[in-house]
TITOR-452171 format. One line per 2 residues: number of its first residue (from 0); their letters; for each residue x, z negated, y of C-alpha. Coordinates in steps of 0.05 Angstrom, whole numbers, plus 5000, padded with zeros to 4 digits. Each point is the difference from the previous one (the first is absolute). Layout:
# TITOR-452171
NUM) a) X/Z/Y; ...
***
This chain:
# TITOR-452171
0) xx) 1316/9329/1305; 5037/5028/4940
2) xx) 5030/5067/5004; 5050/5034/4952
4) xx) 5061/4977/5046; 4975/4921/4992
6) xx) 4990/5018/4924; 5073/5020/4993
8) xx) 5026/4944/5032; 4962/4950/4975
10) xx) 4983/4991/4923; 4938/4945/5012
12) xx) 4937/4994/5021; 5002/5001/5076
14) xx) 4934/4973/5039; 4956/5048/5028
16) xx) 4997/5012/5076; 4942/5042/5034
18) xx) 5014/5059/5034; 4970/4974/5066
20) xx) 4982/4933/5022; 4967/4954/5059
22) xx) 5034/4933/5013; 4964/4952/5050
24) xx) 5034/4942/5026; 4936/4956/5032
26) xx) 4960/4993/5066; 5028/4939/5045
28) xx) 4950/4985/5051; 5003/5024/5073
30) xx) 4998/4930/5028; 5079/4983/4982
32) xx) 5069/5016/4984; 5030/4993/4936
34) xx) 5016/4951/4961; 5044/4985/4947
36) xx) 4943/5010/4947; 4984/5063/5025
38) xx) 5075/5031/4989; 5025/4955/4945
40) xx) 4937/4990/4968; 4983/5077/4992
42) xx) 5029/5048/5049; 5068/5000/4973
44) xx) 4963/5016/4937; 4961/5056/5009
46) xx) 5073/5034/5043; 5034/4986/4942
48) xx) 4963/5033/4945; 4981/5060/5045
50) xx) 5073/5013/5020; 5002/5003/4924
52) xx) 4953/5047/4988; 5029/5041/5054
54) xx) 5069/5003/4959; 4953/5002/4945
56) xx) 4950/5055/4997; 5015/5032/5077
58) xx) 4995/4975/5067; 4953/5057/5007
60) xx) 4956/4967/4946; 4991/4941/5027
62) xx) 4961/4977/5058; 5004/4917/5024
64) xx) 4950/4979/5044; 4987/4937/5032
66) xx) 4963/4971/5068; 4977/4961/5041
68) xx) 4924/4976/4983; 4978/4995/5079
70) xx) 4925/4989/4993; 4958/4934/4979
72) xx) 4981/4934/5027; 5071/4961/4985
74) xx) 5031/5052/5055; 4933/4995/5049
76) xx) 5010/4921/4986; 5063/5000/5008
78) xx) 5009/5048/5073; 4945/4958/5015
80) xx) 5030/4940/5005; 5070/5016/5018
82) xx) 4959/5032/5065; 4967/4935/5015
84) xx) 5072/4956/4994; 5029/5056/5047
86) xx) 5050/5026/4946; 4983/5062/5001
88) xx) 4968/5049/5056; 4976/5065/4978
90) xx) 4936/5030/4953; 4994/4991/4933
92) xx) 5030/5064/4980; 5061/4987/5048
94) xx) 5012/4943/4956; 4996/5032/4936
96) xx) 5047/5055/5034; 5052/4945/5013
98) xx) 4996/4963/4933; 4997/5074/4969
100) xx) 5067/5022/5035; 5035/4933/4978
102) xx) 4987/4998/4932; 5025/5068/4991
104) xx) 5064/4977/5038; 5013/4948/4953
106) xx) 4989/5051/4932; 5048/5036/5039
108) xx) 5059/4958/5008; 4979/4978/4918
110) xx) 5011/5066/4979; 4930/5008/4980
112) xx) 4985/5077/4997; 4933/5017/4999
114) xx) 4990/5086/5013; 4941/4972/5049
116) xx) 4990/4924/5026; 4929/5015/5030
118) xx) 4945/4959/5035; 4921/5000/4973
120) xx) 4987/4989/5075; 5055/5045/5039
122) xx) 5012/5073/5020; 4985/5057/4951
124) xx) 4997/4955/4934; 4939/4961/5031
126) xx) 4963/5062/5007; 5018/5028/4926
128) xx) 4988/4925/4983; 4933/5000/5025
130) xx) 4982/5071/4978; 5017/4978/4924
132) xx) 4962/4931/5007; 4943/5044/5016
134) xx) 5004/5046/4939; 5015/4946/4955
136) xx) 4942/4958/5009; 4960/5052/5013
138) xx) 5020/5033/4925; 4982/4933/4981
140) xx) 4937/4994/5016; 4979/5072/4982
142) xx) 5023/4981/4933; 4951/4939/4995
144) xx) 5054/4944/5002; 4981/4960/5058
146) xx) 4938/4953/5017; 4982/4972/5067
148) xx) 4997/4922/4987; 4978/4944/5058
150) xx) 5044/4938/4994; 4999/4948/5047
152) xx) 5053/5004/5053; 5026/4937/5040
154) xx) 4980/5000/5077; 5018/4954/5049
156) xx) 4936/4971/5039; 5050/4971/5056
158) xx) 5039/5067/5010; 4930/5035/4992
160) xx) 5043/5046/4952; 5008/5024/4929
162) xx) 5072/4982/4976; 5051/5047/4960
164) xx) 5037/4976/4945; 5060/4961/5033
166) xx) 4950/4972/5045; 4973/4951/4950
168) xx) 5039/4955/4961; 4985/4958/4940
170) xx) 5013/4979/4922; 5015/5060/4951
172) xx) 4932/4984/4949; 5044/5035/4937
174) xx) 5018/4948/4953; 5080/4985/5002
176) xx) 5009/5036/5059; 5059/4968/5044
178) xx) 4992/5039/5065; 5003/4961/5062
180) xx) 4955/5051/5031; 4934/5022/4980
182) xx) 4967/5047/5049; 4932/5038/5001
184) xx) 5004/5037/4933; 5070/4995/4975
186) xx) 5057/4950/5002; 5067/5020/5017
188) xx) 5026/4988/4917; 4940/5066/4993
190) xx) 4949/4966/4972; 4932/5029/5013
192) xx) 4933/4968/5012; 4938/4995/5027
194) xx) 4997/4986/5084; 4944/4935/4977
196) xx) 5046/4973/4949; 5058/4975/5044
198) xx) 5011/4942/5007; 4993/4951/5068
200) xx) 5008/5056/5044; 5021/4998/5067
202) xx) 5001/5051/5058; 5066/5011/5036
204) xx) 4972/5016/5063; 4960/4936/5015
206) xx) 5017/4961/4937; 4926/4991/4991
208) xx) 4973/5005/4931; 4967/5072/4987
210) xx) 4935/5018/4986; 4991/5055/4958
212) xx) 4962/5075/5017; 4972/5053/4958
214) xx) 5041/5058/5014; 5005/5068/4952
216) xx) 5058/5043/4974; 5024/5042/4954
218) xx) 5023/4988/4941; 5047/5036/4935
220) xx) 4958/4985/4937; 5069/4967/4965
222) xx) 4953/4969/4952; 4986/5057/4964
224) xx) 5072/5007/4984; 5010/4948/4962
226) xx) 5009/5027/4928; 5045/5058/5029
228) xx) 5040/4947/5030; 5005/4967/4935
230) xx) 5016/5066/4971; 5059/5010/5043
232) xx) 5027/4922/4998; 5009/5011/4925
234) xx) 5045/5062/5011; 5043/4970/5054
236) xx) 5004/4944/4946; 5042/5048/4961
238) xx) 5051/5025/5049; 5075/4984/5014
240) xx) 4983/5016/5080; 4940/4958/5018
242) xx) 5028/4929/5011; 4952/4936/4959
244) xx) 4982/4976/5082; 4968/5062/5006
246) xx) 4951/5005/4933; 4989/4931/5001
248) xx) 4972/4994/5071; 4953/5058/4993
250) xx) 4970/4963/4928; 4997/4940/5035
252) xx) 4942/5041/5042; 4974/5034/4938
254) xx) 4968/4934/4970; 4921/4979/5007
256) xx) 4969/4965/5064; 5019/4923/4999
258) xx) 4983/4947/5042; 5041/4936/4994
260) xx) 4966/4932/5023; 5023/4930/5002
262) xx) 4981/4950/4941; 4970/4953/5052
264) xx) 4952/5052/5020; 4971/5017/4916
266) xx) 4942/4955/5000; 4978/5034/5063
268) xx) 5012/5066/4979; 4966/4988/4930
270) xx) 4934/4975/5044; 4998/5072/5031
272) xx) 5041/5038/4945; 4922/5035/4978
274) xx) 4994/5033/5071; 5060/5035/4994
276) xx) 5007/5071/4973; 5024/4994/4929
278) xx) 5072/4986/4984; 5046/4968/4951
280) xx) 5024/4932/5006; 5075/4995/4974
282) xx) 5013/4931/4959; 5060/4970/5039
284) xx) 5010/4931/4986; 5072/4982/5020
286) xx) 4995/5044/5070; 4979/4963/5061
288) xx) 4948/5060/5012; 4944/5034/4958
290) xx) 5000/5073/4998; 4932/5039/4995
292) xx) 5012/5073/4985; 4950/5066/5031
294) xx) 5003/5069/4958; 4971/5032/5073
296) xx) 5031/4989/5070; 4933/4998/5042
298) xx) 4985/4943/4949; 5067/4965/5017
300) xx) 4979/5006/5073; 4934/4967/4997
302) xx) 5020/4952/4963; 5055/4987/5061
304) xx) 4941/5004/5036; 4956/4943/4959
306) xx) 5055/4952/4995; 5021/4999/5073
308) xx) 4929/4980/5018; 4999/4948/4952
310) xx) 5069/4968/5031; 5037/5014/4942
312) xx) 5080/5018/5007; 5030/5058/4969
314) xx) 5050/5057/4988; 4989/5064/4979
316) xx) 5050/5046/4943; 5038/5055/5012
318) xx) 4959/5060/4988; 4979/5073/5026
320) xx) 4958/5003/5071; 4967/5060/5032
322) xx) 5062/5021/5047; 4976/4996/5068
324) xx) 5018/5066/5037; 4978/4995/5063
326) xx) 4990/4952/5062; 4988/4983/5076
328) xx) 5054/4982/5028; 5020/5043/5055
330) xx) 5075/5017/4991; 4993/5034/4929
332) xx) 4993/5074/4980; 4929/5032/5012
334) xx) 4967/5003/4936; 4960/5072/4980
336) xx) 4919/4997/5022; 4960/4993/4937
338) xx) 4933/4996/4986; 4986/4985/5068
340) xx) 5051/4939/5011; 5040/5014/5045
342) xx) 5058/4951/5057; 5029/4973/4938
344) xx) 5082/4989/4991; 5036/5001/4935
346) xx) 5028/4937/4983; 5080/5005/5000
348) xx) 5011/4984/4935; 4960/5058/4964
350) xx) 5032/5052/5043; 5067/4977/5006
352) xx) 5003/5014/4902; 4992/5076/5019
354) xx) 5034/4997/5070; 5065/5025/4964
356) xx) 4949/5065/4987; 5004/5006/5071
358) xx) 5068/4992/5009; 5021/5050/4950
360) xx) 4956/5050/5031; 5029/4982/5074
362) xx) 5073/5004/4972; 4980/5072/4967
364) xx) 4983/5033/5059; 5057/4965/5039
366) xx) 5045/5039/4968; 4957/5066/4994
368) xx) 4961/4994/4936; 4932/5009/4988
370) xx) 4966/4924/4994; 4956/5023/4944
372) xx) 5071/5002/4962; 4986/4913/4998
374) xx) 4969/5024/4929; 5054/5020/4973
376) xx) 5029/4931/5005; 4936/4958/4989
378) xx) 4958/5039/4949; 5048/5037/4954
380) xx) 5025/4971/4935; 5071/5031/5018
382) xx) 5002/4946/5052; 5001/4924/5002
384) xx) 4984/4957/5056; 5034/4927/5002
386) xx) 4973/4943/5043; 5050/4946/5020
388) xx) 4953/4942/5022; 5000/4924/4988
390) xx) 4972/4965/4950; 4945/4966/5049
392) xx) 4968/5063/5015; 4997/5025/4927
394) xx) 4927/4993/5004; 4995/5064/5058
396) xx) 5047/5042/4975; 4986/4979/4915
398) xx) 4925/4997/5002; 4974/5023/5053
400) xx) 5039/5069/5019; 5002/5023/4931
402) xx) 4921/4998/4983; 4990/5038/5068
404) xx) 5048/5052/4978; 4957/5002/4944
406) xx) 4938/4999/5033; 5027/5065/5037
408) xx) 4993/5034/4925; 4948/5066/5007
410) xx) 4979/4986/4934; 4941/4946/4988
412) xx) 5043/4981/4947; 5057/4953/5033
414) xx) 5060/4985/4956; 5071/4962/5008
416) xx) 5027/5061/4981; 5000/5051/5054
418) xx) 4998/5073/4986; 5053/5042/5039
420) xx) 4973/5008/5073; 4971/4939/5004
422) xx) 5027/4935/5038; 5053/4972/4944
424) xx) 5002/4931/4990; 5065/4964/5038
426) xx) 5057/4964/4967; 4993/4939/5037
428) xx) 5068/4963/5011; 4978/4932/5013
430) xx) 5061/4944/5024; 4987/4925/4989
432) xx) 5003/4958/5056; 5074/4996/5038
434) xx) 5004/4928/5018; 5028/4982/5052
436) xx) 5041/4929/4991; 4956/4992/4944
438) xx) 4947/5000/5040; 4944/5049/5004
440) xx) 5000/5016/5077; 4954/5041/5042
442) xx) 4988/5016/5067; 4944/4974/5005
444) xx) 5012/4940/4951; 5041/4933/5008
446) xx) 5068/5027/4985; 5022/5055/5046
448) xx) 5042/5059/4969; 5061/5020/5035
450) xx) 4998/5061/5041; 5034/5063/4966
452) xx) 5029/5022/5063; 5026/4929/5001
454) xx) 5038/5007/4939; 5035/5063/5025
456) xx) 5045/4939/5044; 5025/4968/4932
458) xx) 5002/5055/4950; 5019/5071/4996
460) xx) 4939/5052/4971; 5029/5013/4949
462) xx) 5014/4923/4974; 4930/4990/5005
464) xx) 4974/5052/4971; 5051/4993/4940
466) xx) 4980/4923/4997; 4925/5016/4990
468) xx) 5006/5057/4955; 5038/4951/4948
470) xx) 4947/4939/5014; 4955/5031/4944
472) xx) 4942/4994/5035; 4969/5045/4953
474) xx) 5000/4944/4945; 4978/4941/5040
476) xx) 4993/4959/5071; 5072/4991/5032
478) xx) 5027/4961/5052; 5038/5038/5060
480) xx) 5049/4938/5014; 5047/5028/5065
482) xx) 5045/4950/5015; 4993/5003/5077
484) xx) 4931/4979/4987; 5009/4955/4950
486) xx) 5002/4927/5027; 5020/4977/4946
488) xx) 5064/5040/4985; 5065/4967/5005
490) xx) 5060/5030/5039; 5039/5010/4929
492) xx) 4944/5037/4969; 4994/5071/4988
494) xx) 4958/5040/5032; 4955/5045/4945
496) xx) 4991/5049/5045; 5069/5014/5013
498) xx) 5021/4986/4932; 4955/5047/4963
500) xx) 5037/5058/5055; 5076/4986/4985
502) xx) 4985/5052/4931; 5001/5056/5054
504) xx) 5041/4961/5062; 5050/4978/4961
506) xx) 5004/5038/4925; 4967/5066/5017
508) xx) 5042/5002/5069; 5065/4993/4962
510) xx) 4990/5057/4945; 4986/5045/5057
512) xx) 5054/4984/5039; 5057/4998/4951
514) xx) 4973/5063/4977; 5013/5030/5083
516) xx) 5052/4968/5010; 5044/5011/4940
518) xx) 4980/5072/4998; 5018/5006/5072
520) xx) 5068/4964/4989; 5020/5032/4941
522) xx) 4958/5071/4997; 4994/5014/5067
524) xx) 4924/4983/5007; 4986/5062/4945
526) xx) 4953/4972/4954; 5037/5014/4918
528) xx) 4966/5062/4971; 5000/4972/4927
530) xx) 4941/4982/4957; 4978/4924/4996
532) xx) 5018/4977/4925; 4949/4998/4938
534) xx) 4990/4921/5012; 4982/5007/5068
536) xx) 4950/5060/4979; 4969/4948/4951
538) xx) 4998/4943/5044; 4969/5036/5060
540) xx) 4951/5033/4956; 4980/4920/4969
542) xx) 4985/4978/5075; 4967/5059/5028
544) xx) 4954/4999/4936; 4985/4925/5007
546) xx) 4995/5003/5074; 4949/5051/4994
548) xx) 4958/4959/4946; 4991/4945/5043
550) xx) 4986/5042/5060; 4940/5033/4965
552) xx) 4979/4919/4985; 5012/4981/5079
554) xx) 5045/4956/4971; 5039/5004/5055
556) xx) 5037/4937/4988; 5028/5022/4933
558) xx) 5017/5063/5033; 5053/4954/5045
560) xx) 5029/4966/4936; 5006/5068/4971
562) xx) 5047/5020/5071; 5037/4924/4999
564) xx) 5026/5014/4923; 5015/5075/5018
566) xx) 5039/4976/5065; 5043/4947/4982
568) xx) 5022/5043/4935; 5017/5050/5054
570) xx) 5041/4936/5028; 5034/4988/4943
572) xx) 5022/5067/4989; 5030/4994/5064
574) xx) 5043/4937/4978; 5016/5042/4942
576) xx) 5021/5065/5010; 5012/5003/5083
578) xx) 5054/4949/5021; 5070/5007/5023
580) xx) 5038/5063/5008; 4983/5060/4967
582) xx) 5061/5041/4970; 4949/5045/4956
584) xx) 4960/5040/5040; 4965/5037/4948
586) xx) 4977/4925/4971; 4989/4977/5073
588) xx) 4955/5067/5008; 4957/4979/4939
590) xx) 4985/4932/5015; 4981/5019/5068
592) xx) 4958/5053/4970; 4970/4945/4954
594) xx) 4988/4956/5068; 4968/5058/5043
596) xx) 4948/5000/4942; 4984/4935/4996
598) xx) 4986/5004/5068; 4964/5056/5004
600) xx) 4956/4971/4947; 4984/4932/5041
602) xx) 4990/5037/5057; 4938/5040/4969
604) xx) 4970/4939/4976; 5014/4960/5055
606) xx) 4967/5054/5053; 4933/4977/4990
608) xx) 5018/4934/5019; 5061/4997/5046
610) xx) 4975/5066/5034; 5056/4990/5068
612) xx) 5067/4978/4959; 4977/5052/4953
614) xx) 4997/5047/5058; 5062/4984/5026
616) xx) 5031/5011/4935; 4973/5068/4992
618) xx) 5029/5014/5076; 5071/4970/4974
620) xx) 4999/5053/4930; 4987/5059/5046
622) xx) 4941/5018/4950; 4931/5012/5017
624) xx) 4931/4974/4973; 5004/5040/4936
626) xx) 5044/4933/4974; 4932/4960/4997
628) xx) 4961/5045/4956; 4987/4984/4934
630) xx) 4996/5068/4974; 5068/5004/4997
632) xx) 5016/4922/5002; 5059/5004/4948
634) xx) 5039/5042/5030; 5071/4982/5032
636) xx) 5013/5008/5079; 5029/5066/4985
638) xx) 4943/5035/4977; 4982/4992/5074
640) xx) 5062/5009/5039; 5039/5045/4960
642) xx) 5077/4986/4982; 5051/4992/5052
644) xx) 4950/4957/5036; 5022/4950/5061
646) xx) 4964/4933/5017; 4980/4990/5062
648) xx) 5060/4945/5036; 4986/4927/4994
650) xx) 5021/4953/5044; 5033/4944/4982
652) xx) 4960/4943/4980; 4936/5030/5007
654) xx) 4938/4966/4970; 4938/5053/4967
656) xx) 4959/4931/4989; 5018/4946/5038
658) xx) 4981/4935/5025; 4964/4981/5064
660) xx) 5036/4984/5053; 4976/4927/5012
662) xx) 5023/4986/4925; 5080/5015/5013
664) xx) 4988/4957/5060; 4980/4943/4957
666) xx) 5052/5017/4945; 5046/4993/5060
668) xx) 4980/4927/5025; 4997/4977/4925
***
């Protein structure tokens, strides 16, 4: 946004907003509460740069949708057996209800502030939900972009069943994969492959070994979008707002068929190498595997096919598969009747990328607007739409979403480039992993993650959410190290958590209160009508401009460092100018002045990320939400209130960020 008030304020180039914008903040399954991934790891995230844009461009601008992803056979699986251990009593959709209601409890009481928190399984969004699922494949397949393709699916002879995809466990076949869970087509790092290629499977109902069942679906041609993907790799390459994880991953995908297969196996494989379709075999020496490379996938696949006959171990690359749409589990949306085939689901994962379609459209007529109006957001170039997501599911949201948006394209002529009114390509906002005592930890893995709920007993909201915004997540994998979890922690050590929120318990608390307080004392509570001074001008200008930089980056830990330097000058100033008695009143009135600016100024940048100390303070300076908007971010407090103006009474000692209550407790018994 740059309009001629922001040009006479500021003299350099300022980054470039859009005038409306989507911001997703992920799809945690309907079969649990949340975790501390799902908050720390990206929720806090997405809140935090959409409470920005709202300061930014207009709340009325921006629209932050998020939900829970109620269908697929994790949920079934997982009702399922929570039935059968008598820990739960109810249907299937109770469950999701309950697990639905929770987690929006918990974004809640984090401060998380999505304009609609909706369910792809639940009340007026599943029916929207369903309707667009409908349209969208169907669009698809008008357009020519899907193929019905029989794979062999796993089925249980001892259950006399076919099994979804939690219900069969294995080995993920992609080379260098570390999952500890490979299921029926995907593992849970993302990895995608073909049902026959996993390795040792077992079934989780009988713990029999599978047999294996043709069964057909359909399936996105994502294929033929491999030189537009390349296309658009090489621009995100070339911008400041696409993190490396993020272009990296979705080359990784971009790269011939390979099959990888043990040196002890070569003298076999060279005996049957001629039957094979044709390939390249990669010279290798040092590597304890041989490589032999495919330029066509259905090549790739036989060969799969060939060598597993012959008893040969191996591990297939990273590369592009038709993207299964569609499925038969039970407890899935109802796919659209075409050509005939019809009692097909959609598989969760395809419908959950353009679920935040649906909610958009749900939230629009919630509040009286036309749903058609989801265009304006999704398919003009005056708007942007940012996906917060974690780096394991990069794959869904990097490679497969954005060659179905261009598949959606009415001309024959698809391009990474979308023409106004058609789907635009997201900015996808892709987190490394948040460790969690330096482990990698999972709900379904070896190391549990602590509940986020749980956390809420230690820590205060905002301490958390001010501990993982400064972790840098954005640059690398980080370890969340809480010290009432950390066996290892000794009494005399500092707790990071806690540490990382004295800036705004301790610093932040005391500029704002000697700022009440001596006003109060000395001025009667009326806040000093003069002018901040020229430095103070200057150095609020320097944050707010660097601030906003590394907002438009999602460097949202640089944004903290940016507040922690701005703060404890504002401390400092204190020590300086506001101690003792006050015989000058006029000087008193200016460095007060001065204060009330630098406050102000925090205060704007810290909304987006301390949104209920922030609101507190707002309450406190008798001023109303026109102090967070950027449009007029420079000003001083009396542009809003007017001269003459009286503060709202503090109390004594009286805390706008503060500690949690179990910490003074322990400062206490120390």
């Amino acid at each position: 946004m740059s309009d001629n008030k922001e040009k006479k304020n500021f003299e350099i180039p300022r980054p470039v907003f859009p005038k409306r914008c989507i911001v997703t903040g992920g799809m945690p399954y309907g079969n649990k509460e949340l975790h501390f991934g799902h908050v720390g790891g990206m929720f806090v995230f997405a809140d935090t740069f959409a409470r920005f844009m709202r300061d930014r461009i207009g709340k009325e601008n921006v629209i932050f949708v998020g939900g829970t992803d109620c269908y697929g056979s994790p949920i079934a699986e997982g009702w399922r057996v929570k039935v059968k251990n008598g820990e739960f009593e109810g249907s299937l959709e109770d469950f999701v209800q309950k697990n639905h209601d929770k987690q929006k409890e918990t974004l809640d009481a984090y401060g998380i502030s999505p304009n609609l928190f909706a369910a792809s399984g639940l009340g007026r969004s599943k029916e929207i939900h369903a309707a667009v699922t409908d349209r969208f494949i169907s669009s698809l397949h008008k357009k020519g972009q899907l193929n019905q393709i029989t794979t062999m699916q796993f089925f249980d002879e001892k259950a006399g069943c076919f099994l979804n995809g939690r219900q069969v466990i294995g080995k993920c076949p992609v080379d260098g994969c570390t999952s500890e869970k490979g299921y029926a087509d995907e593992c849970d790092m993302g990895h995608q492959y073909m049902p026959e290629n996993l390795i040792n499977p077992v079934s989780t109902l009988t713990g029999e070994t599978p047999t294996m069942k043709p069964v057909t679906n359909w399936y996105f041609k994502l294929r033929d979008y491999e030189q537009l993907m390349k296309d658009w790799v090489e621009e995100l390459k070339k911008r400041k707002d696409i993190r490396p994880v993020v272009w990296k991953t979705i080359d990784e995908f971009l790269k011939k068929p390979v099959i990888y297969i043990k040196r002890e196996f070569e003298e076999k494989y060279m005996s049957i190498k001629a039957s094979m379709p044709e390939h390249n075999y990669l010279e290798e020496p040092k590597k304890p595997s041989f490589t032999i490379e495919f330029d066509k996938l259905s090549d790739c696949d036989e060969a799969c096919r060939i060598l597993t006959e012959n008893g040969i171990r191996y591990r297939t690359g990273k590369t592009l598969v038709p993207f299964r749409l569609t499925g038969n589990i039970e407890w899935g949306v109802p796919a659209p009747v075409m050509d005939g085939v019809e009692g097909l689901t959609v598989w969760v994962w395809p419908e959950s990328l353009w679920a935040p379609i649906s909610f958009t459209e749900t939230y629009l007529e919630s509040i009286g607007h036309d749903k058609e109006e989801w265009r304006d957001y999704w398919c003009s170039k005056d708007s942007t739409v940012y996906q917060f997501i974690g780096q394991d599911n990069i794959y869904f949201y990097g490679i497969a979403e954005p060659a179905m948006w261009m598949a959606q394209q009415e001309s024959a002529e698809k391009t990474a480039s979308p023409a106004d009114g058609e789907l635009q390509l997201p900015v996808i906002v892709a987190n490394h992993h948040i460790l969690f005592l330096d482990k990698k930890a999972s709900s379904s893995g070896a190391v549990k993650p602590p509940m986020a709920d749980d956390l809420l007993n230690h820590y205060t909201p905002e301490q958390l959410r001010m501990h993982w915004l400064g972790l840098g997540l954005g640059q690398r994998s980080v370890s969340f190290m809480p010290k009432p979890y950390n066996p290892d922690a000794k009494p005399e050590d500092a707790d990071p958590v806690v540490k990382d929120g004295l800036l705004l318990s301790n610093v932040f608390n005391r500029m704002i209160r000697t700022a009440f307080y001596t006003t109060q004392k000395e001025l009667d509570g009326v806040m000093p009508d003069n002018a901040p001074e020229e430095k103070f001008l200057a150095d609020a200008k320097k944050a707010v401009l660097e601030y906003e930089r590394h907002m438009s980056k999602f460097a949202f830990h640089q944004c903290t460092y940016v507040l922690d330097s701005y703060i404890r000058n504002g401390s400092k100033y204190i020590a300086k100018a506001l101690t003792g008695e006050y015989p000058d009143k006029e000087a008193l009135k200016q460095a007060l002045a001065n204060l009330f600016y630098m406050i102000r100024i925090t205060g704007v940048l810290l909304h987006p990320m301390a949104p209920f100390g922030t609101k507190k303070l707002r309450e406190y300076l008798e001023v109303d939400e026109r102090i967070w908007s950027w449009d007029t971010i420079l000003e001083p407090l009396t542009y809003f209130t007017g001269n003459g103006h009286k503060l709202k009474f503090l109390p004594p000692r009286t805390d706008f960020f503060t500690r949690h209550e179990s910490q003074f407790a322990s400062a206490e018994e120390q």
